[in-house]
C-alpha positions as CSV (number, residue, x, y, z in Angstrom):
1,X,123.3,194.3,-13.6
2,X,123.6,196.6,-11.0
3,X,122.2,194.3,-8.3
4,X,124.7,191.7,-9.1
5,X,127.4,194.9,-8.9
6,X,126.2,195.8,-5.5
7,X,125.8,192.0,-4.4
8,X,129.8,191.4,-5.5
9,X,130.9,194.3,-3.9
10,X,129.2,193.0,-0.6
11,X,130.4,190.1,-0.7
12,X,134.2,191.3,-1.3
13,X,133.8,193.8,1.8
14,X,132.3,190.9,4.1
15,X,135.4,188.6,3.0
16,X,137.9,191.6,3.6
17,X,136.6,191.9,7.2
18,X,136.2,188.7,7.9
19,X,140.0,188.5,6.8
20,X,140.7,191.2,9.0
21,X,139.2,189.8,12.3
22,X,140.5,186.3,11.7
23,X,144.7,187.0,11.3
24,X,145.4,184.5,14.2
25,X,147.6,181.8,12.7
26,X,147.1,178.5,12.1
27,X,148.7,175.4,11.1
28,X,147.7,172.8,8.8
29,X,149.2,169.1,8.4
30,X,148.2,167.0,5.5
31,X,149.5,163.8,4.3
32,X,153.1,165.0,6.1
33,X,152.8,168.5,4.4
34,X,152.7,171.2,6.7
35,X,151.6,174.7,6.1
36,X,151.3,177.4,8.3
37,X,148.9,180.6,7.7
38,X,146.3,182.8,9.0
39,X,143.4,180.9,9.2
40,X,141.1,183.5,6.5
41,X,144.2,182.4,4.0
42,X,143.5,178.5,5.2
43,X,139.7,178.9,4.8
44,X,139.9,180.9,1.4
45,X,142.5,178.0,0.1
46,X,139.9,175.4,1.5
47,X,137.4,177.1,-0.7
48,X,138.6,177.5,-3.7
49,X,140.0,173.9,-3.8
50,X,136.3,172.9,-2.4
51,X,135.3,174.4,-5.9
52,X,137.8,173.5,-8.2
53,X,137.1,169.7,-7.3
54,X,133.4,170.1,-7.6
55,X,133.7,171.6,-10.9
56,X,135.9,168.6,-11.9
57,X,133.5,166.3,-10.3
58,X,130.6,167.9,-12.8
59,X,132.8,168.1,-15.8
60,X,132.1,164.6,-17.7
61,X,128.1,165.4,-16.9
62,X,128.7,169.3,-18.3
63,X,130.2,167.6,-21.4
64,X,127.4,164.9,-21.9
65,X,124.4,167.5,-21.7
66,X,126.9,169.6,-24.4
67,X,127.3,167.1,-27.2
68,X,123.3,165.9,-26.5
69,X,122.4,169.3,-26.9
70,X,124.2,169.8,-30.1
71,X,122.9,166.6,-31.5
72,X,119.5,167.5,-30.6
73,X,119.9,170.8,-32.3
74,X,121.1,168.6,-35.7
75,X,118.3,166.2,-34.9
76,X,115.8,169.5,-34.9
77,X,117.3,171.4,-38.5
78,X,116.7,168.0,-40.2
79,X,113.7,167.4,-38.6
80,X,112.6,171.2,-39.7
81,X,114.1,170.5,-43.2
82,X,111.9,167.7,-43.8
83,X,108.8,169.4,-43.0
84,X,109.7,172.3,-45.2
85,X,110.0,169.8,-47.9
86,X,106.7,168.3,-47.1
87,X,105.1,172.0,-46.5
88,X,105.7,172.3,-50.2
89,X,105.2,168.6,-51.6
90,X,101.9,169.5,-50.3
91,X,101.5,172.8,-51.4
92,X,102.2,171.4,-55.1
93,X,99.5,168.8,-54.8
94,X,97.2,171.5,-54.0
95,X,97.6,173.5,-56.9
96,X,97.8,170.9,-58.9
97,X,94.6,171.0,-61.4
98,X,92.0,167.7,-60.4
99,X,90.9,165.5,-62.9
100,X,87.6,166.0,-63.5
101,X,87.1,162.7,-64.9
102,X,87.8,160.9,-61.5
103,X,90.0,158.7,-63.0
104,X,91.3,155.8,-60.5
């Protein structure tokens, strides 16, 4: 825990000095918007929506794996269900008495 502590705080205090050194303004024009900003606040916004679209992008796949994983997990209590009810089928045929007879 306190590795990935020290590792955040790194991180934060490399992106607040690379914020720092990289103030020069620039301008960005996109699809007739245009927005004007220091190029750490371009690259950060860049980023982020870099992020948000891969997460969107891995959504429907993150949702599959969920529901197949939850009906492997009902697939696996039944499963275990019907070996318990076997585990003790078979425990009552073994102490059940045998005929000595040997009657077919």
């Amino acid at each position: 825990m306190q590795i990935l502590l020290f590792s955040a705080l790194a991180i934060s205090l490399v992106a607040v000095l690379f914020a720092l050194q990289n103030i020069a303004p620039v301008t960005v024009v996109f699809l007739g918007w245009r927005f004007e900003g220091s190029l750490a606040l371009v690259l950060f916004v860049a980023l982020v929506t870099g992020a948000l679209v891969s997460f969107l992008a891995s959504l429907p796949a993150l949702i599959k794996g969920r529901m197949a994983a939850a009906q492997h997990r009902k697939q696996l209590a039944s499963l275990e269900a019907r070996l318990a009810e076997c585990e003790h089928a078979l425990g009552e045929a073994k102490a059940r008495p045998k005929d000595p007879a040997g009657s077919l």
